[in-house]
Backbone as a printed PyTorch tensor [residue, N CA C, xyz], in Angstrom:
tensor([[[167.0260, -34.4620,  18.3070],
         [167.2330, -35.8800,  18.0220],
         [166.3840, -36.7230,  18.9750]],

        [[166.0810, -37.4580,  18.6580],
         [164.7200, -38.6370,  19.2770],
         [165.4860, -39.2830,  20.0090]],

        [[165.2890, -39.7160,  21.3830],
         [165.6490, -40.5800,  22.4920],
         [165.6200, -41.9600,  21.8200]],

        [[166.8430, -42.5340,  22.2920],
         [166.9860, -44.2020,  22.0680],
         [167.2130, -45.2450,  22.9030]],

        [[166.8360, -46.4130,  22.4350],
         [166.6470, -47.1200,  23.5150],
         [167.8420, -48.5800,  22.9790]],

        [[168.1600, -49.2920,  23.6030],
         [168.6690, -50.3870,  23.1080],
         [168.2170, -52.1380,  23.7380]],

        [[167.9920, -52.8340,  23.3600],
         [168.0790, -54.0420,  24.3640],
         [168.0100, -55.3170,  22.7270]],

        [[167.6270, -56.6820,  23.6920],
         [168.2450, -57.7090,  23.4230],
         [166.8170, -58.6700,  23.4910]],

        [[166.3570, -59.7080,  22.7970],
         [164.9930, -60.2940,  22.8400],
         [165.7140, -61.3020,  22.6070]],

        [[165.5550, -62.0960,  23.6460],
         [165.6870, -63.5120,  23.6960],
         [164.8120, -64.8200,  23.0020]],

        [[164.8770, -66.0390,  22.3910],
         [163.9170, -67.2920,  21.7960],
         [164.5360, -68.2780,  21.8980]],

        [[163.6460, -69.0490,  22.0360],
         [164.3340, -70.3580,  22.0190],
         [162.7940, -71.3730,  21.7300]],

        [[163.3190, -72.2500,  20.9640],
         [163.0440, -73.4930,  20.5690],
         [162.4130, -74.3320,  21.5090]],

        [[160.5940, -74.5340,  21.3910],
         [160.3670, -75.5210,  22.0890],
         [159.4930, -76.5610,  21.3060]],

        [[159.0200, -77.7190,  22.2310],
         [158.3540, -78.6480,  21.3430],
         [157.3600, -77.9510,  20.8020]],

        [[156.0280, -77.2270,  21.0470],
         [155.3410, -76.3930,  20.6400],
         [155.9050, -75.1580,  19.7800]],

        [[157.1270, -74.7150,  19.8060],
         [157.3360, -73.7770,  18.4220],
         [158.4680, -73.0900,  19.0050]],

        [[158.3500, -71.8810,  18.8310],
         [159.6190, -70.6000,  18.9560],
         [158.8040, -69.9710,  20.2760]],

        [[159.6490, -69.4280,  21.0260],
         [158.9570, -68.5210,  22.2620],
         [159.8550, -67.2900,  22.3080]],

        [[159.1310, -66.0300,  22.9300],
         [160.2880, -65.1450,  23.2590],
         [160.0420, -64.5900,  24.3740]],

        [[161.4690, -64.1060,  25.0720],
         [161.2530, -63.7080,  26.4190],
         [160.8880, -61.8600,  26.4660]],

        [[159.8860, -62.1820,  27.2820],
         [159.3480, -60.5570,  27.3240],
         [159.5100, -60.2690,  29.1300]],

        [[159.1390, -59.1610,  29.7720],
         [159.6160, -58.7080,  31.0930],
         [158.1390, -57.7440,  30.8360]],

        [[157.5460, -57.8770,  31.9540],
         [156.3050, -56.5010,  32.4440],
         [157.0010, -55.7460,  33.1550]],

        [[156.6880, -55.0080,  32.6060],
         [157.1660, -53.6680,  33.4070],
         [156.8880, -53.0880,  34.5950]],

        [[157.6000, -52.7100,  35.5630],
         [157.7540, -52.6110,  37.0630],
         [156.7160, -51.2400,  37.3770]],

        [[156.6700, -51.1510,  38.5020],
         [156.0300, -49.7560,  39.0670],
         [154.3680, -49.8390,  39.3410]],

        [[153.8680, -48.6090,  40.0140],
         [152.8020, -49.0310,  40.1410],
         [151.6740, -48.7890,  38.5820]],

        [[152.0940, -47.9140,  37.8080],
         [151.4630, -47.2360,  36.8070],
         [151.3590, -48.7370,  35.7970]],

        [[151.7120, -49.8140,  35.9970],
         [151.8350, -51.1530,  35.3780],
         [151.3490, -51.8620,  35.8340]],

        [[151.0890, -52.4640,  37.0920],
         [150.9530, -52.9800,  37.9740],
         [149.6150, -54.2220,  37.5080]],

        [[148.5250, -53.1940,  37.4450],
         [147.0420, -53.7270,  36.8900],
         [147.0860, -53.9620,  35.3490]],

        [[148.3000, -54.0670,  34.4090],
         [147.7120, -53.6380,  33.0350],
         [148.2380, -55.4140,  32.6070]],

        [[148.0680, -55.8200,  31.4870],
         [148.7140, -57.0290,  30.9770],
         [148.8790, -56.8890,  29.6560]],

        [[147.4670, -57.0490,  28.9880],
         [147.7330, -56.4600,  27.5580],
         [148.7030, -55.5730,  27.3170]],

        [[149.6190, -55.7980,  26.1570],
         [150.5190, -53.9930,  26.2130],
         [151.3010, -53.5170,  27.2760]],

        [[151.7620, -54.4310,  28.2870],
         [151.9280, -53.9040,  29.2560],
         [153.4560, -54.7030,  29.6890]],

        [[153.8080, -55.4340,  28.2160],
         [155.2780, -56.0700,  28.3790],
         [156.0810, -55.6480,  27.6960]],

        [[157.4610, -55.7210,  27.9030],
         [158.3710, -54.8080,  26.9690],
         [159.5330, -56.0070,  26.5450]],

        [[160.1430, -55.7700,  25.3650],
         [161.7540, -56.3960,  25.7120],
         [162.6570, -55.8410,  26.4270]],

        [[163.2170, -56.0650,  27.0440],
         [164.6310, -55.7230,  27.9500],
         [165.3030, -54.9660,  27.4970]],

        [[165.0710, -53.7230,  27.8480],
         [165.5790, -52.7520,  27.1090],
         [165.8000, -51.2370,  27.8390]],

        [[166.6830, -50.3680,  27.4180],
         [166.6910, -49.0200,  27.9470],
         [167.1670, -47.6550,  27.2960]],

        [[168.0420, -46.8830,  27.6190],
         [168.3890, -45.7420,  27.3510],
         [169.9910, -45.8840,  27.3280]],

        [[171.0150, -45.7700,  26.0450],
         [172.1800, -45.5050,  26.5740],
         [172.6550, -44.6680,  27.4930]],

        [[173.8550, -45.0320,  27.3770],
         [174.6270, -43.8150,  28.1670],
         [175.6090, -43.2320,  27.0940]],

        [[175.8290, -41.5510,  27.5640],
         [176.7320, -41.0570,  26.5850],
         [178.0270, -42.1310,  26.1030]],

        [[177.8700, -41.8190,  24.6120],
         [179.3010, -42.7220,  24.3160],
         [179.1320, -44.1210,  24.4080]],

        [[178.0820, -44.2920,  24.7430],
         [177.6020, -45.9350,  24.8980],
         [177.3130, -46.4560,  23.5510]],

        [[178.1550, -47.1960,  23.1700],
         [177.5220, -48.2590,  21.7630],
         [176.0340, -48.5800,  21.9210]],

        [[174.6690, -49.1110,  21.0120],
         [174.1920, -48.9190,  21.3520],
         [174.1270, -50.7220,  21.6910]],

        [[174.9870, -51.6550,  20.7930],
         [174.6180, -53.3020,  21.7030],
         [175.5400, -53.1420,  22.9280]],

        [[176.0330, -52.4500,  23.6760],
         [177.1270, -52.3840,  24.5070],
         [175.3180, -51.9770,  25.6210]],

        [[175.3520, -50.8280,  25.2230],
         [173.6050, -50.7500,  25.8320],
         [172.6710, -51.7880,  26.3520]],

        [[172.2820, -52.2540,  25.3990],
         [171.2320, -53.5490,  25.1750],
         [172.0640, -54.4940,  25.9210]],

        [[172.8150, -54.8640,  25.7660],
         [173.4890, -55.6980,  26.9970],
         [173.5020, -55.5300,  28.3280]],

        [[174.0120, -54.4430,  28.9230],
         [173.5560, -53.5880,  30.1060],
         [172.7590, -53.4150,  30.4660]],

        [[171.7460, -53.1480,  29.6260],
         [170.0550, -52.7870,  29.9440],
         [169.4530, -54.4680,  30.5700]],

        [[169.6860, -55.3310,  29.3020],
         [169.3860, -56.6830,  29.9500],
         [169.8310, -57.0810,  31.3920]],

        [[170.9660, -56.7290,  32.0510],
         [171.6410, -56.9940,  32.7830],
         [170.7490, -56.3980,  34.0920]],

        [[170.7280, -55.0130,  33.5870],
         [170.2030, -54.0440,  35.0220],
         [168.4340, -54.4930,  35.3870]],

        [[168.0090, -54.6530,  34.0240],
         [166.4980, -55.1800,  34.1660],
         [166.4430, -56.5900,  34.6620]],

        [[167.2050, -57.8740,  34.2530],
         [166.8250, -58.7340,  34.5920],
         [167.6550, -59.5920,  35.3200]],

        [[168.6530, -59.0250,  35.9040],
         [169.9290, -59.3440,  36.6960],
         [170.3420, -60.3480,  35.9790]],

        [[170.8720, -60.9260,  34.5630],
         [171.1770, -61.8420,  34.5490],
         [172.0790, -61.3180,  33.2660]],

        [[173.3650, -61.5390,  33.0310],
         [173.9170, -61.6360,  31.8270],
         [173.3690, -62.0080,  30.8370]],

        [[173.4350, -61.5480,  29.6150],
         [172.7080, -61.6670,  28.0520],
         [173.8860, -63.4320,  28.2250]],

        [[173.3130, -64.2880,  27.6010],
         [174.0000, -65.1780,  26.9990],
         [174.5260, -65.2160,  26.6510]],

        [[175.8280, -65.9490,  26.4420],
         [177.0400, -65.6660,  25.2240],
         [176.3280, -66.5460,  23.9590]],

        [[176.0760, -65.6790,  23.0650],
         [175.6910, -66.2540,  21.6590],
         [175.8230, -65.0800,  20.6620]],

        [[175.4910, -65.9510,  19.6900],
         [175.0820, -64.5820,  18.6840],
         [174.1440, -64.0840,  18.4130]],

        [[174.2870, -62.7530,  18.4930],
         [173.1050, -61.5740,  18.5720],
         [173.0340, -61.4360,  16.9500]],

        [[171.8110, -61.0240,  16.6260],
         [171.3700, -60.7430,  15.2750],
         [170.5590, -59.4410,  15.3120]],

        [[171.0820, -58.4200,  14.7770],
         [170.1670, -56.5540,  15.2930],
         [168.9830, -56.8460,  13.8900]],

        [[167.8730, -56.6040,  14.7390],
         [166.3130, -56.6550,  14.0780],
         [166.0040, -55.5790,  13.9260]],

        [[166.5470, -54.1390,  14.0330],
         [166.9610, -53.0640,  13.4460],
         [166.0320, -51.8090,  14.1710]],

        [[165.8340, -50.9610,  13.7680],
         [165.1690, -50.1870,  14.7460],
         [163.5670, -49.4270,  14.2990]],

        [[163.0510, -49.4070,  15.1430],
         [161.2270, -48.9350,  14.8720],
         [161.2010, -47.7340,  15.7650]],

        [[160.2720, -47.1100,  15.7140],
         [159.9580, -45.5780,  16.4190],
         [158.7300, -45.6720,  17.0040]],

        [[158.7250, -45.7000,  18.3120],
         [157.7710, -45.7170,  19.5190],
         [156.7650, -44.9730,  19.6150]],

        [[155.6780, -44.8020,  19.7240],
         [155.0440, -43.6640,  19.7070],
         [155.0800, -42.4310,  20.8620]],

        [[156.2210, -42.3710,  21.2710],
         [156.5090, -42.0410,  22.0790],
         [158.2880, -40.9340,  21.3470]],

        [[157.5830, -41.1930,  20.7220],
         [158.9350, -40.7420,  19.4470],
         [160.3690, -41.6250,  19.4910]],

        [[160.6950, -42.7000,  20.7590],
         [161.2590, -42.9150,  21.0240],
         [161.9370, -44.1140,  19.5680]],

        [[163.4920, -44.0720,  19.2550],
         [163.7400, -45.5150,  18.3220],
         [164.2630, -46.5000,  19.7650]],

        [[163.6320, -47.2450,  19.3910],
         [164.7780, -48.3490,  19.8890],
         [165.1430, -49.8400,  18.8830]],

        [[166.3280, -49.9360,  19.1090],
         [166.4960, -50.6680,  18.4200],
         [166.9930, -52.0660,  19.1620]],

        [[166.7130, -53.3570,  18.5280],
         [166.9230, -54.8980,  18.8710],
         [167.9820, -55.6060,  18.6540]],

        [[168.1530, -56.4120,  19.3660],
         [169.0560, -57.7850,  18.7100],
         [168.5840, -59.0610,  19.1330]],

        [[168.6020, -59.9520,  18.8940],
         [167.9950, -61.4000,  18.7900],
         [169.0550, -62.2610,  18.7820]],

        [[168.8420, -63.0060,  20.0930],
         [169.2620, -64.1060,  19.9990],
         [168.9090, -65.4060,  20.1270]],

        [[169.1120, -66.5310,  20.4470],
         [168.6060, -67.8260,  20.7750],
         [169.3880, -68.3210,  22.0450]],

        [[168.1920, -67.9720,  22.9150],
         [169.2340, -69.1680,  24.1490],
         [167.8400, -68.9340,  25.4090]],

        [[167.8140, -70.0500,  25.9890],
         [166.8690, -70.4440,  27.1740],
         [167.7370, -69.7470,  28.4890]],

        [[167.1020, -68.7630,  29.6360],
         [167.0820, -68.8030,  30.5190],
         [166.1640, -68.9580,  31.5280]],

        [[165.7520, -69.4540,  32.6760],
         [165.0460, -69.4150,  33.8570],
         [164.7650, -68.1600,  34.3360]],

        [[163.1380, -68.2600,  33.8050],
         [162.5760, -66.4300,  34.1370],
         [162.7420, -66.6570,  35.9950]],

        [[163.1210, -68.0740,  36.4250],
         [162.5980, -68.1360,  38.2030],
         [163.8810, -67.7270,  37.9990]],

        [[165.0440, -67.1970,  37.7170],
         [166.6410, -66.4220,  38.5700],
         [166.3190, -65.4180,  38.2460]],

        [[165.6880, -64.5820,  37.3500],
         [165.7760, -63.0880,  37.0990],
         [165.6480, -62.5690,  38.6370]],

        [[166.3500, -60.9430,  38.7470],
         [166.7460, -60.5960,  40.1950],
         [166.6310, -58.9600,  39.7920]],

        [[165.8340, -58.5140,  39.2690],
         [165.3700, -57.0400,  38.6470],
         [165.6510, -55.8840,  39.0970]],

        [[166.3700, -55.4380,  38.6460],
         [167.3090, -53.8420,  39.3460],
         [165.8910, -52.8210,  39.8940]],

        [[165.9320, -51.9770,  40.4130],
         [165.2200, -50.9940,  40.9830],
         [165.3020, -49.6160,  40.0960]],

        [[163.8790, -48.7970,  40.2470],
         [164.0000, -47.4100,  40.1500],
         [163.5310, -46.7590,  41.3770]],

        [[162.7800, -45.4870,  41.1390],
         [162.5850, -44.6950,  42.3310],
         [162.1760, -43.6460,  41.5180]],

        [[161.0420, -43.5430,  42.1780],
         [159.9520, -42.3470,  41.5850],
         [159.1360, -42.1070,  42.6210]],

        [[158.4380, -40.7600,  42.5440],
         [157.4770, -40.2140,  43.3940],
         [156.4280, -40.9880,  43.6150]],

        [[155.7170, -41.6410,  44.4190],
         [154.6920, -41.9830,  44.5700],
         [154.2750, -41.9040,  46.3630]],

        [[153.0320, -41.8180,  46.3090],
         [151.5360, -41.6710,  45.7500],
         [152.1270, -40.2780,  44.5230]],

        [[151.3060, -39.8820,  43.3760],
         [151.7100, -38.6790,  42.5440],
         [151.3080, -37.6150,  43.8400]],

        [[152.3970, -36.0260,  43.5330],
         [152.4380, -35.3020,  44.2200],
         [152.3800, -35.5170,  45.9290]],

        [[152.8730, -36.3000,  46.0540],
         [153.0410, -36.9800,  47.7210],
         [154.3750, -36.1970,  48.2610]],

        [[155.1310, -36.2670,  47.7960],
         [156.3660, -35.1620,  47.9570],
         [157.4900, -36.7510,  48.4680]],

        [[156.7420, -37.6240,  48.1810],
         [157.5610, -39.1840,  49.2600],
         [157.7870, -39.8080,  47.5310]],

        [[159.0090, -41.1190,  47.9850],
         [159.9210, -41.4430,  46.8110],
         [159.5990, -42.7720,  47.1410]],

        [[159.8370, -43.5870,  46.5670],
         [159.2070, -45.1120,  46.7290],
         [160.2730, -46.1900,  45.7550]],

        [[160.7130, -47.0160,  46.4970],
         [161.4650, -47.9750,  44.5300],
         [160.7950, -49.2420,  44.4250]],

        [[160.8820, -49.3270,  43.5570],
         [160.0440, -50.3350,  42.5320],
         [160.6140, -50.7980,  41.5940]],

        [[160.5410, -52.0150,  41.1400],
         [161.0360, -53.0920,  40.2900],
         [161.4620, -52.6280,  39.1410]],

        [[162.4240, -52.3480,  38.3920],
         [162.6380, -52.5870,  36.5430],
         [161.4790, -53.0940,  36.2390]],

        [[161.3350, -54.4810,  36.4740],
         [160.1820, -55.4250,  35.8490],
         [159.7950, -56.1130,  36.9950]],

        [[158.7030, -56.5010,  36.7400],
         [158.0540, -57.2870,  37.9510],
         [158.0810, -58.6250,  37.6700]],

        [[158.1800, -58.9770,  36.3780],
         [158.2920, -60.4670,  36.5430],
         [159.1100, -61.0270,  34.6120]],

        [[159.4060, -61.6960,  33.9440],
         [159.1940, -62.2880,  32.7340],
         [158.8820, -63.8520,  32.6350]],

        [[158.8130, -63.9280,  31.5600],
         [157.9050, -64.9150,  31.0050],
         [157.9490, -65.0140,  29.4060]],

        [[158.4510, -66.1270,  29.4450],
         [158.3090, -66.6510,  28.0580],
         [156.9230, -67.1950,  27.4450]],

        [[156.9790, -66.4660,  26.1890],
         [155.8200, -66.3370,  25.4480],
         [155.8100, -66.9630,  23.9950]],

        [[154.7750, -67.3070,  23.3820],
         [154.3620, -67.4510,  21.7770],
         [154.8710, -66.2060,  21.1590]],

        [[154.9270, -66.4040,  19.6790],
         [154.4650, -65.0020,  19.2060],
         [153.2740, -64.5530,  19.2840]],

        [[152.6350, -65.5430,  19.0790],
         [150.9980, -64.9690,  18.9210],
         [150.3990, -64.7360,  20.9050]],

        [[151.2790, -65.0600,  21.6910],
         [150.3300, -64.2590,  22.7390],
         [151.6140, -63.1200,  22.8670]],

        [[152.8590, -63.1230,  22.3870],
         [153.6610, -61.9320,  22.4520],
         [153.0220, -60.7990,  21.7550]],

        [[152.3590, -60.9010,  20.7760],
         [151.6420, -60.1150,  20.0540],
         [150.5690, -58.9670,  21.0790]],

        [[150.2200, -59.4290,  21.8870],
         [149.0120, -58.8950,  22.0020],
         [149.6420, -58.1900,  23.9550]],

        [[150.2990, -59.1320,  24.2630],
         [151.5950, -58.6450,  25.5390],
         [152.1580, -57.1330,  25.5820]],

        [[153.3350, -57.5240,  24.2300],
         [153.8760, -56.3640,  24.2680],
         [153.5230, -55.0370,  23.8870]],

        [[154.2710, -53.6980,  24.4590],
         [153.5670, -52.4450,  24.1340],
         [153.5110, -52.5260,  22.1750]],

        [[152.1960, -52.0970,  22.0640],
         [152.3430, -52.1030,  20.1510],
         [153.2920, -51.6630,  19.5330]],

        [[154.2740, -50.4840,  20.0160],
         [155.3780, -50.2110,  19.2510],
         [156.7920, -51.2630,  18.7970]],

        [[156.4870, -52.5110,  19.8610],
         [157.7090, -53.0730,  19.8190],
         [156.9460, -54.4670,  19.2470]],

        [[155.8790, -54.9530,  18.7710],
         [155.0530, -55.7030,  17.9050],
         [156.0590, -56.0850,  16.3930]],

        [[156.1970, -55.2370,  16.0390],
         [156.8420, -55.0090,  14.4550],
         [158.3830, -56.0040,  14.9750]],

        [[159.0010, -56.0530,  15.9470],
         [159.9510, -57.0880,  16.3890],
         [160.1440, -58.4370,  16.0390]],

        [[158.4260, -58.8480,  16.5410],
         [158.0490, -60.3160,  16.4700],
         [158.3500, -60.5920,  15.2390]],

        [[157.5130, -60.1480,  14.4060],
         [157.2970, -60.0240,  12.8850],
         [158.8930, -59.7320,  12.5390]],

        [[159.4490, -58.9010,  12.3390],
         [160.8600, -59.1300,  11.9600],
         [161.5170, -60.4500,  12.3940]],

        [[161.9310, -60.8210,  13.6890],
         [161.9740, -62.2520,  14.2130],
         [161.6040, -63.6160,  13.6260]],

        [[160.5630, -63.3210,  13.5720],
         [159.4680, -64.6320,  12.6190],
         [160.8120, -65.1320,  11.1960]],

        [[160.5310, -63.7160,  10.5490],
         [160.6490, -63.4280,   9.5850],
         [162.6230, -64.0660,   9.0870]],

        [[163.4470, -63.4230,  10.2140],
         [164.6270, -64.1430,  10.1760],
         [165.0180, -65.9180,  10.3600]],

        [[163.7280, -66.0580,  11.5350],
         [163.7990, -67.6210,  11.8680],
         [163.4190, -68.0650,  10.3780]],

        [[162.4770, -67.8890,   9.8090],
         [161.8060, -68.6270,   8.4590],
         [163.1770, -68.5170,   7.4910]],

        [[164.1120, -68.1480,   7.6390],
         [164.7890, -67.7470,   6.4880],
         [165.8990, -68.7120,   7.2960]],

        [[166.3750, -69.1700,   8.3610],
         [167.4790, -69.9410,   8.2600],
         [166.9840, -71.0820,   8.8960]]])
């Protein structure tokens, strides 16, 4: 069975149009990249973990900040090239990318150094267009926007 992921993509309404919140991804293997190199807030359940019970959590641990109380709308799930699904939910609500407070990992670095190092979830977010979200996020999670778009046009 294919690894899953869950999280939560934030938009909100500005004078210039719809924006959504994206997070770059932490570590050094990210560090230099931009293109492709942003994700939505997102992770890996845990056993027995619902998977918006997930996506909530995941938001939480990545961007220290509680998901909003609103309503979530699931934008359903795509397959990573990485074989990975993860699947979305969408909501509408503005937060201040300046409070995000980004949980930590810990991985080997320098590679084969035998030394452990921690480093950011995410290094920073930033609210975006679709059209520069487009070209931001890793391509697997692209097909999002476009679903997104696609719900806003309809209500």
């Amino acid at each position: 069975m294919a690894k899953q992921s869950a999280g939560v993509l934030l938009h909100r309404q500005t004078a210039t149009g719809v924006e959504l919140l994206l997070a770059h991804m932490g570590g050094p293997l990210w560090e230099r990249e931009d293109e492709h190199a942003w994700t939505v807030p997102k992770g890996e359940p845990e056993e027995g973990e619902e998977l918006l019970d997930a996506a909530r959590r995941e938001f939480r641990e990545e961007l220290g900040l509680a998901v909003p109380d609103v309503g979530l709308v699931e934008l359903g799930s795509a397959r990573q090239s990485s074989g990975k699904v993860v699947t979305l939910w969408a909501g509408r609500a503005d937060v201040d990318v300046a409070t995000i407070v980004p949980g930590t990992f810990t991985m080997q670095w320098p590679p084969r150094s035998g030394r452990t190092a921690r480093f950011p979830e995410v290094d920073r977010a930033q609210w975006f267009s679709p059209e520069q979200a487009r070209v931001k996020l890793v391509r697997g999670q692209v097909v999002f926007v476009e679903r997104l778009l696609a719900l806003l046009a309809r209500t």
